[in-house]
C-alpha positions in Angstrom: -18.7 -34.8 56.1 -17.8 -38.4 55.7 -16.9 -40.2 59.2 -15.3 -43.7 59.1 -13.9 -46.0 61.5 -11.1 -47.8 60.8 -9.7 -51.3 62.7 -6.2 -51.1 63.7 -3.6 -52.5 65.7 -0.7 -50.6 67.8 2.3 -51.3 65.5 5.3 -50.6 68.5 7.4 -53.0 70.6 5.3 -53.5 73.4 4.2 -56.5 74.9 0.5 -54.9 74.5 -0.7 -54.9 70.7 -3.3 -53.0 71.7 -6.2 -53.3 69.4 -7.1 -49.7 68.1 -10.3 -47.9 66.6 -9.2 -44.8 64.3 -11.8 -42.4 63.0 -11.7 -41.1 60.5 -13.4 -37.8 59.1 -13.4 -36.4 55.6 -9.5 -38.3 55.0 -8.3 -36.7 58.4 -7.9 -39.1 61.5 -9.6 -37.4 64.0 -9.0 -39.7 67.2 -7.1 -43.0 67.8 -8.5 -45.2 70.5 -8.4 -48.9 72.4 -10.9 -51.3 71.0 -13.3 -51.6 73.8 -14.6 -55.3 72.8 -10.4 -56.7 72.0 -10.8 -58.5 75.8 -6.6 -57.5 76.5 -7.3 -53.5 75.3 -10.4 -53.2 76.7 -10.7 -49.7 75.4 -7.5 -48.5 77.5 -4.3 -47.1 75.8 -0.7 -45.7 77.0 -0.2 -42.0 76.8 2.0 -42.7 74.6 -0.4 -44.4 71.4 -3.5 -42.4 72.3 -1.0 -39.4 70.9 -0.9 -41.5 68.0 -2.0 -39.2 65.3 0.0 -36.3 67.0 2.9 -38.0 66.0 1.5 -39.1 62.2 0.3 -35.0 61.9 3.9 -33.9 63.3 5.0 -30.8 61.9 8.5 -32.8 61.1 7.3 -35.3 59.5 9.9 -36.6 56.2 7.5 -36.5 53.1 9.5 -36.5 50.7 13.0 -38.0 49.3 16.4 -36.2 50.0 20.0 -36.3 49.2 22.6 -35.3 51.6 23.7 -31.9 51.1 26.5 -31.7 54.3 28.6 -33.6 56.4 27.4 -36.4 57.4 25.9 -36.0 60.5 25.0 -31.9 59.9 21.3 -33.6 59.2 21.2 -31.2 55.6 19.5 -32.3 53.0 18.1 -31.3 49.6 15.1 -32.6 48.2 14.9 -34.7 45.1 12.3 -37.1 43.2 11.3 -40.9 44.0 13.1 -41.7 40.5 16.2 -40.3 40.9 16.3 -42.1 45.1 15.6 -45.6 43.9 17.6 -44.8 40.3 20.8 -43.6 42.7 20.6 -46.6 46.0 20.6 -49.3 43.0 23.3 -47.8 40.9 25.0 -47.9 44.2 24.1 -51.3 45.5 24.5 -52.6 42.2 28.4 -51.5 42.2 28.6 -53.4 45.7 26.8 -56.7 44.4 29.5 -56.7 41.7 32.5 -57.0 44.0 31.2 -58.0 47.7 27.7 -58.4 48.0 28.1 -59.2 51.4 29.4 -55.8 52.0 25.7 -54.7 52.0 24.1 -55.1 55.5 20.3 -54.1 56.0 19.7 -52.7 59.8 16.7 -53.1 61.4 14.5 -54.0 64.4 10.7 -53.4 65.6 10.3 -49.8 65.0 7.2 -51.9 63.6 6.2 -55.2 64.7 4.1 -55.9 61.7 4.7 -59.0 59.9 4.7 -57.2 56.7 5.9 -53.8 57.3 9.1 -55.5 59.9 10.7 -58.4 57.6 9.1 -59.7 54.5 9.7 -57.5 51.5 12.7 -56.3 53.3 14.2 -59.9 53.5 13.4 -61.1 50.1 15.3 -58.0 48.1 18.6 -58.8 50.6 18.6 -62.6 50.2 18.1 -62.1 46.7 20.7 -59.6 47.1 23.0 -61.8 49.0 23.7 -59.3 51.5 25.2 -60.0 55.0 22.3 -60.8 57.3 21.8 -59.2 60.6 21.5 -61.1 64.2 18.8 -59.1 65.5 19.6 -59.9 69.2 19.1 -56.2 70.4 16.4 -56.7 73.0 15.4 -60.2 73.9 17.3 -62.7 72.3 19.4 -64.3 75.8 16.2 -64.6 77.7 14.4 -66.3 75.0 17.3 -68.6 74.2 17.2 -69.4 78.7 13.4 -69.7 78.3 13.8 -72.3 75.5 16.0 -74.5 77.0 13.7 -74.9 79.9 10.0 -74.2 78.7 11.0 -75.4 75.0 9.3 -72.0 73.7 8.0 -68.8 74.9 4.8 -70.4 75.8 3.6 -69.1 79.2 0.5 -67.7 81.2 -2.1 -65.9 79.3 -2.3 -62.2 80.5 -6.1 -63.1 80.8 -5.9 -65.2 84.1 -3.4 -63.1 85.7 -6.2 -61.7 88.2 -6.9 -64.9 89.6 -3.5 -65.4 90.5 -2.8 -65.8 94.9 0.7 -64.2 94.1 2.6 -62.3 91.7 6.1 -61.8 91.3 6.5 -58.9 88.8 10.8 -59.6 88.7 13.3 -57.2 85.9 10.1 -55.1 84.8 8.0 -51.9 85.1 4.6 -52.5 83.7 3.0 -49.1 84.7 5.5 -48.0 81.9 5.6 -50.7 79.7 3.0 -53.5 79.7 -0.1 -51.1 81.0 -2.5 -53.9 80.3 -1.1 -56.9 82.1 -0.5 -54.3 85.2 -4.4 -53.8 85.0 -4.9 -57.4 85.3 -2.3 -57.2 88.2 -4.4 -54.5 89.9 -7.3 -56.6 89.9 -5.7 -59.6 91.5 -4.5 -57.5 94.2 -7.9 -56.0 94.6 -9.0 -59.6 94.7 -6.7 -60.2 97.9 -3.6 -61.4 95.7 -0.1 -60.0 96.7 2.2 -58.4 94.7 5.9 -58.4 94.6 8.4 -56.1 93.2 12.0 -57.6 92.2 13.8 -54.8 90.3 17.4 -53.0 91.5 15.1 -49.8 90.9 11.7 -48.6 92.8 9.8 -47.9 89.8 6.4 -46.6 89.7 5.9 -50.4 89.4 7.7 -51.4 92.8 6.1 -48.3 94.8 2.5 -49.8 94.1 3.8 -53.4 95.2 2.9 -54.7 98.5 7.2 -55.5 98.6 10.2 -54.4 96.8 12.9 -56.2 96.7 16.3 -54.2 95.6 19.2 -56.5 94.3 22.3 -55.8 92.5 21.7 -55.7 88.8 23.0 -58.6 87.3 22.2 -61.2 90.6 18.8 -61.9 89.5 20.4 -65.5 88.5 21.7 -66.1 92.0 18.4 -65.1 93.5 16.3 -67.6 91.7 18.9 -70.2 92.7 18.5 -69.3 96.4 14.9 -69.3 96.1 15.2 -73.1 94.6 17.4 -74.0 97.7 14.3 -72.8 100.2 11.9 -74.5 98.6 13.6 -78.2 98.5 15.3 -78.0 101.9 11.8 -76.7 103.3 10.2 -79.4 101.6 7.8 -76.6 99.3 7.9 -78.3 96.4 5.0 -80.3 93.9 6.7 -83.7 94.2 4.2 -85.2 92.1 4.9 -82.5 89.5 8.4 -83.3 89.8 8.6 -86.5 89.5 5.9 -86.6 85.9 6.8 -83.2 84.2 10.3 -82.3 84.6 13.7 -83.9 83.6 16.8 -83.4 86.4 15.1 -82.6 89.6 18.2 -84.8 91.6 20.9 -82.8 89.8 19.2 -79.6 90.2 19.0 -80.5 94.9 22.5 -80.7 94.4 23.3 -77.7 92.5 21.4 -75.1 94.7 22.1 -76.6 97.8 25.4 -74.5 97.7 23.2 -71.6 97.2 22.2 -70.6 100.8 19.9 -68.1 101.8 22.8 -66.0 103.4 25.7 -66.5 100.1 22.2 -65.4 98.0 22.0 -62.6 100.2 25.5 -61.7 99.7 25.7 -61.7 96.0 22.3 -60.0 95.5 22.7 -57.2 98.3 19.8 -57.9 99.9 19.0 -59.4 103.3 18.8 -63.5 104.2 15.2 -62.3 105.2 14.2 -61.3 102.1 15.2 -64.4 100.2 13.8 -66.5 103.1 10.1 -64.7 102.6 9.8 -64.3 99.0 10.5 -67.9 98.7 8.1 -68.8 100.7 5.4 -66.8 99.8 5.8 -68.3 96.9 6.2 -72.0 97.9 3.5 -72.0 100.7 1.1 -70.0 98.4 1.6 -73.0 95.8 1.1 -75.5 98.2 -2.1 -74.3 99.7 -3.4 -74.9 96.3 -3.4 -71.1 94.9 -2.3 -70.1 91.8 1.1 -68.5 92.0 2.5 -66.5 88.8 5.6 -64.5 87.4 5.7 -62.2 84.9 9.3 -61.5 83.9 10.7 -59.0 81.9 13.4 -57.9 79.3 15.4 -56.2 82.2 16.9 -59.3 84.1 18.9 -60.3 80.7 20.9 -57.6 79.7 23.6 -58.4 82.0 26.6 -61.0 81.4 24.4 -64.1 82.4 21.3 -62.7 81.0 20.1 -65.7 79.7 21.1 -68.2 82.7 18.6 -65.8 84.8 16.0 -66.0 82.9 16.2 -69.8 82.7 16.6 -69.8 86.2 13.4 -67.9 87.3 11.9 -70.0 84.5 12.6 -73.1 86.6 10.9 -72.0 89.8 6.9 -72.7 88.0 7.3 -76.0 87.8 9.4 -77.0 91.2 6.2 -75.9 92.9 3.5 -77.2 90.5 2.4 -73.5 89.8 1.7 -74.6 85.6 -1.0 -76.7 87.0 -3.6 -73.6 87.5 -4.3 -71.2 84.4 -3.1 -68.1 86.5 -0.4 -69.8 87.3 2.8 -70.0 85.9 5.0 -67.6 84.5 5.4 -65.2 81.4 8.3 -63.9 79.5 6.6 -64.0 76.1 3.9 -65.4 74.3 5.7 -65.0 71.2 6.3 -69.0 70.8 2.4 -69.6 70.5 1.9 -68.1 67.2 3.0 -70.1 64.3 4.5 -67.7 62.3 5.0 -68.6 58.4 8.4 -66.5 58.2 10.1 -69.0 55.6 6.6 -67.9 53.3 6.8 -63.9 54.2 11.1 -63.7 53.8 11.8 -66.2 51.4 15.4 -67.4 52.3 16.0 -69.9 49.5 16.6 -66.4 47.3 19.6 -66.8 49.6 21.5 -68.6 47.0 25.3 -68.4 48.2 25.9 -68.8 52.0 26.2 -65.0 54.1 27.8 -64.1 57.2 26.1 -62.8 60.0 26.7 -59.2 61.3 25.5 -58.8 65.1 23.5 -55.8 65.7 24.5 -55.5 68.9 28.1 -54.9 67.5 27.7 -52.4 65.2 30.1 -49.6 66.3 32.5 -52.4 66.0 31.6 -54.3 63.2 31.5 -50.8 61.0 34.9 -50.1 61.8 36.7 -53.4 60.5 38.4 -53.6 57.6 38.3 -56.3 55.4 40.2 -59.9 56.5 39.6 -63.6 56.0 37.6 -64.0 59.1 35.3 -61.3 59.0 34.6 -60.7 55.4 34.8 -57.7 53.2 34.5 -54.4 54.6 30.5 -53.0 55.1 30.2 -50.6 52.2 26.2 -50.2 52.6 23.8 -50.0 55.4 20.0 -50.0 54.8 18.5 -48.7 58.0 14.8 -48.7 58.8 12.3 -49.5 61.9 15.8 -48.4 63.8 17.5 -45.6 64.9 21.4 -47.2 65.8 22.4 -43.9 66.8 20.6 -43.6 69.5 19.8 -47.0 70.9 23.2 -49.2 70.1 25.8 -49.4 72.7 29.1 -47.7 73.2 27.4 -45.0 71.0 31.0 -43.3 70.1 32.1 -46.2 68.1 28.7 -46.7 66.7 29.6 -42.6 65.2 32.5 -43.0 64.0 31.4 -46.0 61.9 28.3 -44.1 60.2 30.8 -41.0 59.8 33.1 -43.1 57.2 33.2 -41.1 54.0 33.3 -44.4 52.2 29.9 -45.7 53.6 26.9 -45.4 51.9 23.5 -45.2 54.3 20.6 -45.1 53.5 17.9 -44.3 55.9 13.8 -44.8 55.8 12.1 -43.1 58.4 9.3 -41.2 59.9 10.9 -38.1 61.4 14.5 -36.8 61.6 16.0 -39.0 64.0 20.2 -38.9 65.4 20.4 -42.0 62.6 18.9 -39.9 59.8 21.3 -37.1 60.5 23.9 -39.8 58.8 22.1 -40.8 55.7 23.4 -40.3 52.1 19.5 -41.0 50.6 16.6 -40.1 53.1 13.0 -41.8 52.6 9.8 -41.1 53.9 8.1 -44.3 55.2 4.4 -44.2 56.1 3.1 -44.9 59.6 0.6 -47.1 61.1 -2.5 -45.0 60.4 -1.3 -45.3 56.4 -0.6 -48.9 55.3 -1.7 -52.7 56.0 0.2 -55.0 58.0 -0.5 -58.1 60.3 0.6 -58.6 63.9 0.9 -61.3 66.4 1.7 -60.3 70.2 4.3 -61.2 72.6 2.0 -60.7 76.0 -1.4 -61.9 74.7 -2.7 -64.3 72.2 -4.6 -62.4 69.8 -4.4 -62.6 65.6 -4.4 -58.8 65.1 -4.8 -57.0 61.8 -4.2 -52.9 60.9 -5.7 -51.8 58.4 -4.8 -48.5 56.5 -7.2 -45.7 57.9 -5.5 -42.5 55.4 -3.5 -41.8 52.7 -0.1 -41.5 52.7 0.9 -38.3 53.6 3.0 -36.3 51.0 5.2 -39.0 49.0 5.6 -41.5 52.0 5.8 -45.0 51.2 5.3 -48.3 53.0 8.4 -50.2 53.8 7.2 -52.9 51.5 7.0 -50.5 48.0 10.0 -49.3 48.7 11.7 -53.2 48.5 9.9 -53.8 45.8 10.6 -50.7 43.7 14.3 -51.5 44.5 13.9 -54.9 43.3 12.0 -53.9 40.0 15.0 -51.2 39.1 17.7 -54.0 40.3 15.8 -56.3 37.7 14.4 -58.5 40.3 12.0 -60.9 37.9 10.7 -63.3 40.9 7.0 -63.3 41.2 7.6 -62.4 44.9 8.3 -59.3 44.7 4.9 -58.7 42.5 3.2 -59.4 45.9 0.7 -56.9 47.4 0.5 -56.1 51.3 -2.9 -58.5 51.4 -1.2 -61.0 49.9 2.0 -60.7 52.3 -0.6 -60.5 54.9 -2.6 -63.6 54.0 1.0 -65.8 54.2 2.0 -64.1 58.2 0.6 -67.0 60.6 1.1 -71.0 58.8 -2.9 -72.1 59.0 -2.1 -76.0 58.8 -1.0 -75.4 62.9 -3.6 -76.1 65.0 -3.6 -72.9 67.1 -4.1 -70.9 63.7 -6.0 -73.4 61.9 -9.3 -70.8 61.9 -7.1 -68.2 60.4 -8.1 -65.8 57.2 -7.1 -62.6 56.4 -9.8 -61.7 55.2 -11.9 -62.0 58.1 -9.8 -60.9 60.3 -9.1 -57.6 58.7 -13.1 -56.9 59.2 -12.9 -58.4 62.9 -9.7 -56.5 63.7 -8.3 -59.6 66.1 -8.8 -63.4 66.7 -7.6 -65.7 69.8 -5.2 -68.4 69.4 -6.8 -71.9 70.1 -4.3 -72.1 73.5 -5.3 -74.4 75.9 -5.8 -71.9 79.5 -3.5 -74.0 81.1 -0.6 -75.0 78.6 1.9 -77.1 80.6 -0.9 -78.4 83.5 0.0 -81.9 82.2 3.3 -81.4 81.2 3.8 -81.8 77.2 6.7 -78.6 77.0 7.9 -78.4 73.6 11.5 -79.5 75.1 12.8 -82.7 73.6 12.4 -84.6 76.2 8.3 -83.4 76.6 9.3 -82.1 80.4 10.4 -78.6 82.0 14.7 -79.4 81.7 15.8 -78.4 85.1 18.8 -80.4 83.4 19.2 -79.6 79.5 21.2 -81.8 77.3 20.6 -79.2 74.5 22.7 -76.5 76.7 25.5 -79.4 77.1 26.1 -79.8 73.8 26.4 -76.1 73.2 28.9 -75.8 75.2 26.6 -74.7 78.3 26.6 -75.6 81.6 23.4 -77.9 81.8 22.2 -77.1 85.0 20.8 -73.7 86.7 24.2 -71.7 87.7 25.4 -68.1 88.6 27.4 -66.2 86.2 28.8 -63.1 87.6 28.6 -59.5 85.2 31.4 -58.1 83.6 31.4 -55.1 85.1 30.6 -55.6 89.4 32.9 -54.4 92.6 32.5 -58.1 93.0 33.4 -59.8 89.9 35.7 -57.1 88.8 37.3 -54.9 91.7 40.0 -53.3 89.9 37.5 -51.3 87.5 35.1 -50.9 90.1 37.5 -49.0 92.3 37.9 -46.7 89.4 34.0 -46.8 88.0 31.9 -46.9 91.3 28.3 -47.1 90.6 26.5 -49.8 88.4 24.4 -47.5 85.8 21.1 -49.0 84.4 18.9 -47.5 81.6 15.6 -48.6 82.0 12.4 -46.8 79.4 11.4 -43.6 80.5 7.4 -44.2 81.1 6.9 -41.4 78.1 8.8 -43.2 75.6 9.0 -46.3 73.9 13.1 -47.1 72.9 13.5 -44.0 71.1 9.9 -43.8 69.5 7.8 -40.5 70.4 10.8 -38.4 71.9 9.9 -35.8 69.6 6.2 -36.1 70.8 6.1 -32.3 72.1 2.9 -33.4 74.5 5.1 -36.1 75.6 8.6 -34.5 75.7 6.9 -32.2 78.0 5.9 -34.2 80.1 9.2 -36.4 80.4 10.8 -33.0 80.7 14.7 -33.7 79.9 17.6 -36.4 80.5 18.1 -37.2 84.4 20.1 -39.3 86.4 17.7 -40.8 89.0 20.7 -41.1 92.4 21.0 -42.1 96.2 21.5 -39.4 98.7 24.4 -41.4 99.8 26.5 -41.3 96.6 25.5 -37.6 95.9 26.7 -36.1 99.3 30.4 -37.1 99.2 30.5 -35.8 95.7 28.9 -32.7 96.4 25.7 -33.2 93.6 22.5 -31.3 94.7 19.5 -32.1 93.2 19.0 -30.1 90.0 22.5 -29.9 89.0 24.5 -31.2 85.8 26.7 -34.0 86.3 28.7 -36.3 84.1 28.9 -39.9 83.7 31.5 -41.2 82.5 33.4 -44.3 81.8 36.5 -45.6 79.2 33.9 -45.8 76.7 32.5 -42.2 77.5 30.6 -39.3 78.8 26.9 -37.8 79.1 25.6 -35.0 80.9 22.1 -34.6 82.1 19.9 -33.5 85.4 20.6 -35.4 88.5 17.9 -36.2 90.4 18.3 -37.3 94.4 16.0 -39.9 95.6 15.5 -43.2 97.8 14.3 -45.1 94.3 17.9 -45.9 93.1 19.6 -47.9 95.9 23.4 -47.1 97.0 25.4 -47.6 94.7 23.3 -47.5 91.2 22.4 -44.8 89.4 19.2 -44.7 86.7 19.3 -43.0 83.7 15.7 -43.3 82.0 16.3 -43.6 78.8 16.3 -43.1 75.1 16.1 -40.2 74.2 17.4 -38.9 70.7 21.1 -37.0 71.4 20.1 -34.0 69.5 17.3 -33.5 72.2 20.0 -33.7 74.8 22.3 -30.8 76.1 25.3 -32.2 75.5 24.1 -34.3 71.8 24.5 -37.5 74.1 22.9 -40.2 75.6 23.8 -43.2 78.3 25.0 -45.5 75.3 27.6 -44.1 75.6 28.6 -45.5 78.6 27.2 -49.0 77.6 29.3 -52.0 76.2 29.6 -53.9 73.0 30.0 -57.2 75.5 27.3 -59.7 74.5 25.5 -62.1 77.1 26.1 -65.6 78.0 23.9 -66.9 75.6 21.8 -65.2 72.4 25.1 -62.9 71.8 22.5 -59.8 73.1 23.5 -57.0 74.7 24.4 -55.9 78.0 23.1 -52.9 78.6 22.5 -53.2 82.4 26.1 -54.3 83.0 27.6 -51.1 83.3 29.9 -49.2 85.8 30.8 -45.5 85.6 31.4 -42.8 87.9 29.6 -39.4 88.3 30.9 -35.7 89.2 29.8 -32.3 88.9 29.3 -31.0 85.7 31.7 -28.1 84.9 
């Protein structure tokens, strides 16, 4: 018996990366497992990665191409040869390119957050193409675009000195569930004395282990940070000094909060004036006894209306107290902005030779169901769909049916298993996972170069995202050298090694290694220096100004509130959030029986106080519903939803549902403030019985 082991990285949209050791015996991985020396893994992985090879082995695993057989949608398929897939998507494509090439619109997001697996090959067949391009905005795009107009980039603290932090305000975000390594680091401060906050309209597992939870309204976080700013100058808690050298706007910023009260902030968030008056100072007389004070915020606060305003807003509050000066202090929506990612090299947009419209992936279900006109272009004909599943995890799910229903749309679909988006495809095509191909990563909650390489063989006639580009581009007749490129030589081009950070970089080396720091400084904004353009932390932004933005910190209301909209809240009650079950990741690993099982099936987390005048027991069905529509699942009574909000832990796949639905759709096609994203957690509906 020959035993190997192989270095790898966790390929999935989590914060994490984890570093990962796969062994390997006779051609057969045996065991996939956390790196104990990668210093952010440190040998640890979710439940859900360390079932990693259950889900490569999976019974239902797509090796081989098919045809549909059905109706789109049945999910029935016939089998056929690589040949006559590639030979029948380009005869098609082809046809398109001839009349409309913009009718052709690839759909994709991080169903793999490799660098060469995600978008290179990809992007150089569609530019060459000249096929619509796709604003990826689906998950984080308003709280980046917040962050950069006030950080300059989503630079912030290194998960690393988290556990020397004095305080940490864990605000929009669930770590137990979803960032399992930073929450270790959190566990450590607090055994270390530190205290931990909770800020999330939910008790998550999170929140229960905090030493406070603070309950808003979803969609106030915004008008919370705003209060907090008013505390700290009018109680004189601020880092003058830091002030007055590192950030541009402090005078116009006192003026703006100083409407913000602790008792109108009370009011908006649904929370008390005590509340807003402790956490703020916590966190200003923490900061001004010299102790590091940090925030991790997460994806949850932006997927409201003013999404990216709150994120900008909490973003604000480091550097009004001087809390960038230590290394654990700070705060951390990403860490994306570190790495200097060479994407111009790996997707090649000069192929790009005409200019292409932009197709929002947010708005899908409406954007498939527009004819052609002047101002949005010709009609999509073609959709290309890998690393997603828009069945299942797009909003106002009814519209985004009917579009992929249309007889006259060809889909085509690469996946792992048969997912709700797969059901829909004309040509089916198995892609290989993680444990079967090469690809480079960078992180978005540590610093670490990481690099997967392939521990089997594909299994049955899968294919890496990258051979399938490039055998479409060879049958299109495609004659650009870079689309000869192998995966090492993608993978040599991911990170630009003229930038200081990832000067030391090689490929080479760091396939054998596995990973490789960043050269970060510990503390990256102690001195100032913020990648803004005018070097400072922009309480007041010119850029926001001249995009039509209002400069300064503000409050902007969701689209769907008993405040901001009484009329439909009168009709749609509750405010409905969909939050990641703990056993999933988006809609990745639903058919995972171990961890299926353990989820158990769709719920609706509820107060006691909204199930008693309804007449819901726990245990029984109910509907939620809105204009957009309906879903049925389990309710489940408890304290962790406040009055007034429901929880529907989600994505799971509709087939795996009772009813063949999920909560999108419920959700909107409404995009945020800024960063068009989606606003997922801006949603009223109104539950009953189930018949």
């Amino acid at each position: 018996m020959t035993i190997t082991q192989v270095r790898a990285a966790c390929p999935h949209d989590c914060p994490d990366t984890c570093a990962l050791l796969i062994t390997v015996e006779d051609g057969v991985a045996t065991e996939v497992k956390g790196d104990p020396d990668h210093p952010t893994t440190a040998g640890v992985l979710c439940t859900k990665v360390a079932r990693y090879a259950e889900r490569t082995y999976h019974a239902d695993r797509l090796l081989h191409p098919m045809r549909r057989v059905g109706n789109k949608g049945e999910g029935k398929f016939e089998r056929i040869t690589w040949e006559q897939a590639i030979d029948e998507i380009a005869t098609r494509l082809g046809g398109i390119v001839a009349r409309a090439p913009q009718a052709i619109l690839p759909y994709s997001y991080c169903g793999t957050m490799g660098q060469v697996q995600g978008e290179s090959m990809s992007a150089r067949f569609f530019h060459k193409l000249g096929a619509s391009l796709l604003d990826r905005t689906i998950c984080a795009m308003a709280g980046f675009i917040g962050y950069k107009y006030t950080i300059g980039a989503t630079i912030g603290t290194d998960i690393e000195q988290f556990q020397d932090a004095k305080l940490i305000i864990i605000w929009g975000g669930n770590p137990i569930a979803s960032n399992l390594h930073f929450w270790m680091r959190a566990q450590e401060a607090k055994r270390r004395g530190a205290k931990l906050i909770a800020i999330d309209p939910y008790r998550s597992l999170t929140a229960e282990k905090c030493h406070q939870h603070i309950a808003l309204l979803p969609g106030t976080d915004s008008a919370l940070a705003l209060g907090l700013m008013h505390v700290l100058i009018a109680e004189d808690l601020v880092d003058q000094d830091y002030i007055d050298q590192y950030t541009l706007g402090f005078a116009e910023l006192k003026l703006r909060v100083a409407e913000w009260t602790p008792e109108r902030t009370a009011d908006t968030c649904g929370i008390s004036t005590n509340e807003v008056l402790g956490l703020a100072r916590a966190y200003g007389q923490a900061a001004r006894r010299g102790e590091p004070v940090a925030i991790r915020t997460n994806y949850g606060v932006q997927r409201v209306r003013g999404g990216g305003m709150a994120v900008r807003n909490i973003a604000c509050l480091p550097a009004l107290v001087g809390a960038w000066r230590h290394a654990a202090g700070g705060i951390q929506l990403s860490t994306s902005g570190s790495f200097p990612l060479n994407k111009p090299a790996m997707q090649r947009p000069d192929l790009l030779t005409t200019p292409a419209r932009t197709i929002n992936m947010t708005t899908i279900g409406d954007d498939l169901l527009r004819e052609s006109s002047p101002e949005f272009g010709p009609r999509i004909e073609a959709v290309i769909v890998y690393n997603a599943n828009p069945l299942a995890i797009a909003p106002d799910s009814d519209k985004v049916m009917r579009g992929f229903l249309r007889d006259d749309l060809f889909t085509v679909v690469l996946e792992h298993f048969q997912t709700d988006s797969a059901d829909y495809a004309d040509i089916l095509l198995p892609a290989t996972t993680q444990l079967e191909h090469i690809d480079v990563h960078h992180a978005y909650g540590h610093l670490y170069m990481m690099a997967n390489n392939a521990a089997i063989a594909p299994l049955g006639e899968a294919k890496p995202n990258t051979e399938v580009f490039r055998l479409l581009a060879a049958r299109m007749g495609f004659d650009d050298p870079c689309f000869q490129e192998s995966d090492d030589q993608l993978a040599a081009q991911a990170f630009d090694k003229t930038h200081a950070r990832a000067v030391h970089f090689d490929w080479e080396s760091l396939k054998r290694k596995g990973w490789q720091k960043l050269a970060m400084p510990d503390a990256p904004f102690a001195n100032g220096n913020f990648p803004t353009p005018s070097g400072k932390c922009e309480f007041y932004s010119a850029s926001m100004l001249a995009d039509g933005l209002d400069p300064l910190p503000c409050y902007i209301a969701p689209y769907e509130s008993r405040a901001s909209n009484p009329l439909l809240a009168a009709k749609y009650p509750l405010a409905m959030i969909s939050p990641p079950a703990r056993n999933f990741l988006n809609s990745t690993f639903v058919n995972v029986i171990s961890l299926r099982g353990t989820e158990g099936e769709p719920r609706l987390d509820m107060h006691p106080d909204d199930c008693t005048p309804r007449g819901i027991a726990d245990g029984d069905m109910v509907r939620i519903y809105n204009d957009r529509g309906a879903f049925v699942c389990k309710a489940r009574i408890t304290p962790k939803a406040r009055a007034g909000l429901v929880v529907g832990l989600s994505v799971w796949w509709k087939k795996l549902a009772s009813d063949g639905k999920n909560a999108n759709q419920v959700t909107s096609q409404a995009l945020t403030d800024m960063g068009r994203a989606p606003t997922f957690y801006d949603t009223l509906v109104q539950v009953e019985k189930a018949a």
